[in-house]
N, C-alpha and C positions, 0 to 999 in steps of 0.2 A: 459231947451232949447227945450225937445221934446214937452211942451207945448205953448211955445212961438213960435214957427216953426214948428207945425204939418206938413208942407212938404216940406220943406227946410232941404232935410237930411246934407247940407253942414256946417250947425249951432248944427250940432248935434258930442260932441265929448264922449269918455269912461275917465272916471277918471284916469284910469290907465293908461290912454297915457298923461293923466297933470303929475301923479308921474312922468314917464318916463322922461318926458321933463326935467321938475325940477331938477330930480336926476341926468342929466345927462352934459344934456348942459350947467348950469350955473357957472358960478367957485366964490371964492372969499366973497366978501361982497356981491355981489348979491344972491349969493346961501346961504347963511345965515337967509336972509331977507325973502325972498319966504318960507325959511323950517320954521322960525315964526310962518307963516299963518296958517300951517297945524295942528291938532289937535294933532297932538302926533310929536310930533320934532326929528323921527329917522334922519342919519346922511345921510343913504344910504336905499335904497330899497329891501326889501327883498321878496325872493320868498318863498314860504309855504314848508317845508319841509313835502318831502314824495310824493313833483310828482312824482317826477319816478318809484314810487311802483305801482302808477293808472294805468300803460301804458292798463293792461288788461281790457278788456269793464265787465262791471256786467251783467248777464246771464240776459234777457228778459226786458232791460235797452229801458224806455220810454224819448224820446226826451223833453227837455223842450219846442220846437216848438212848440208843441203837446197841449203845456195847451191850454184851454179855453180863447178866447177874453177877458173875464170878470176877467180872473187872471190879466190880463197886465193891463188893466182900474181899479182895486180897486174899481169895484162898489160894487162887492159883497162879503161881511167877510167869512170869514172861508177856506182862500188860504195860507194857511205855508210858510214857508222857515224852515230848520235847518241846526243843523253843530253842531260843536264839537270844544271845546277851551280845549287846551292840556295842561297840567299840569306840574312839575319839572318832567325834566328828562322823558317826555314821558312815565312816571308810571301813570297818573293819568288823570281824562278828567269830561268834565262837559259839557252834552249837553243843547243847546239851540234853541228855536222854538220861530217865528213870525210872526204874520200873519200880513198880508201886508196889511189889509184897516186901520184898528185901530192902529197896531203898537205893541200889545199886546205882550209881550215878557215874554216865559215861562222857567225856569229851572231846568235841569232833573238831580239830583244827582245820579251818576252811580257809580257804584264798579270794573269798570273793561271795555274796550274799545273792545271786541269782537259783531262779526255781532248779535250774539242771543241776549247780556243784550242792543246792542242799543234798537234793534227792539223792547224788553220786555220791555224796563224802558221807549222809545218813546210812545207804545200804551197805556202801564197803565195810562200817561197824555194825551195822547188824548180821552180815553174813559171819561174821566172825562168831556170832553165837548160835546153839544148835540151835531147828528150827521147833523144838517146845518152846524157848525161850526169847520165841519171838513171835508171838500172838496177835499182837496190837498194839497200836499208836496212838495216842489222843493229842492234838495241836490243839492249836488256833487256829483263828482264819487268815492269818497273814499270809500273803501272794506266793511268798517264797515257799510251799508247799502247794503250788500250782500244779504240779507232774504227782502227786501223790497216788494216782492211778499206775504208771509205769513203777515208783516203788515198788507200791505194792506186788503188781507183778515181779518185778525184783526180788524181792524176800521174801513174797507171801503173807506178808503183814499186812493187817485190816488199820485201815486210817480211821480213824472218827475224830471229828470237828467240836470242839465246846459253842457255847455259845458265843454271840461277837458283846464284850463288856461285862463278860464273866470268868476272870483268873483265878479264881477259886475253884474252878470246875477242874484245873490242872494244878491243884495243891500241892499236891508233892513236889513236881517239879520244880511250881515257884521258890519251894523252899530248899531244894538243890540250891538253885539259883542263889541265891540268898548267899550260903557259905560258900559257892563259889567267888561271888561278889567281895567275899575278904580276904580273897587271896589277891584278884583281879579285880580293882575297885573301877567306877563310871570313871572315864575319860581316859583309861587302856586301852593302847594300838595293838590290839592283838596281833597284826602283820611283824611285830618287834617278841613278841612272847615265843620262847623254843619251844620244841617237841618235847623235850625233857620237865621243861616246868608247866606245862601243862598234866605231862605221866605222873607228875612227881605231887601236882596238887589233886589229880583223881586218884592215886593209892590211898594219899593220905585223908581223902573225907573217907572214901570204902573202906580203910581198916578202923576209922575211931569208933569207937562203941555208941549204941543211940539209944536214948530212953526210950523210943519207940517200941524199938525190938529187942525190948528188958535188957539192955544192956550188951547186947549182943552188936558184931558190928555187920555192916551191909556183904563184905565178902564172905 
């Protein structure tokens, strides 16, 4: 819509307010019908566990406002998203990174969900790419990007923060996330998941072609 109405912000809605609707107002066979549509047929809407642990800001925390024009236009590659898909029992976690022109979706097997092995298991795959293609990062405000200063130093990557109660501000990502989720469905020990099937499910979303990008695939 935002390209079909560049200034018609009245045509312009948040996904999160179609869930809402959906989840809320419909009763019956109609709400049946509608939850069909959606890619994954939860019953009800859920909120992310662990807002209420973000209330406090992260120390020298860069607005996502902040990015650069050319982050929000995808002209130019090497602008991230990440996040973290949490494991059984919140023992376990498996980060992920996208960069938003290509679609290119990386993933980071961790040992453990504190601020230091994100920030170390994040840069180690960042350095791996030149540093054009590593421009920036956009999170959330969750703790475990507490060190995103020394990252940054690390790679030279700009951090910016979305809002706290806004997933959509990191769309892309979430929607990584998404088809990551059908390989690695909620209540995976990822401590139990090899290096190999992890390799083996990140080739396989970067070679499938994507309507997005006409059919073309993310590598």
């Amino acid at each position: 819509m935002e390209i079909r109405y560049p200034e018609d912000m009245s045509m312009r809605i948040s996904h999160e307010a179609i869930y809402a609707y959906v989840y809320v107002l419909p009763k019956g066979t109609l709400k049946k019908e509608l939850l069909r549509g959606f890619r994954y047929s939860h019953k009800r809407r859920y909120r992310k566990r662990g807002d209420t642990l973000r209330s406090r800001p992260l120390k020298d925390m860069v607005s996502i406002d902040e990015r650069p024009p050319e982050v929000e236009d995808r002209i130019i590659p090497g602008h991230w998203e990440g996040d973290l898909l949490i494991g059984r029992n919140r023992q376990s976690a498996l980060g992920t990174l996208t960069e938003r022109t290509s679609r290119l979706g990386l993933l980071i097997r961790l040992h453990g969900k504190s601020a230091e092995e994100i920030r170390k298991k994040f840069a180690r795959k960042l350095k791996r790419l030149p540093q054009h293609a590593r421009l920036s990062l956009s999170y959330d405000q969750g703790r475990e990007m507490s060190e995103h200063a020394l990252l940054t130093a690390d790679t030279k990557i700009r951090v910016y923060f979305a809002h706290k109660g806004c997933p959509w501000e990191l769309g892309t990502n979430e929607n990584f996330n998404g088809l990551v989720r059908q390989f690695f469905p909620k209540g995976t020990d990822f401590n139990k998941v090899s290096n190999n099937q992890i390799n083996k499910v990140q080739n396989m979303l970067n070679g499938r072609p994507r309507r997005v990008l006409n059919w073309e695939t993310p590598y």
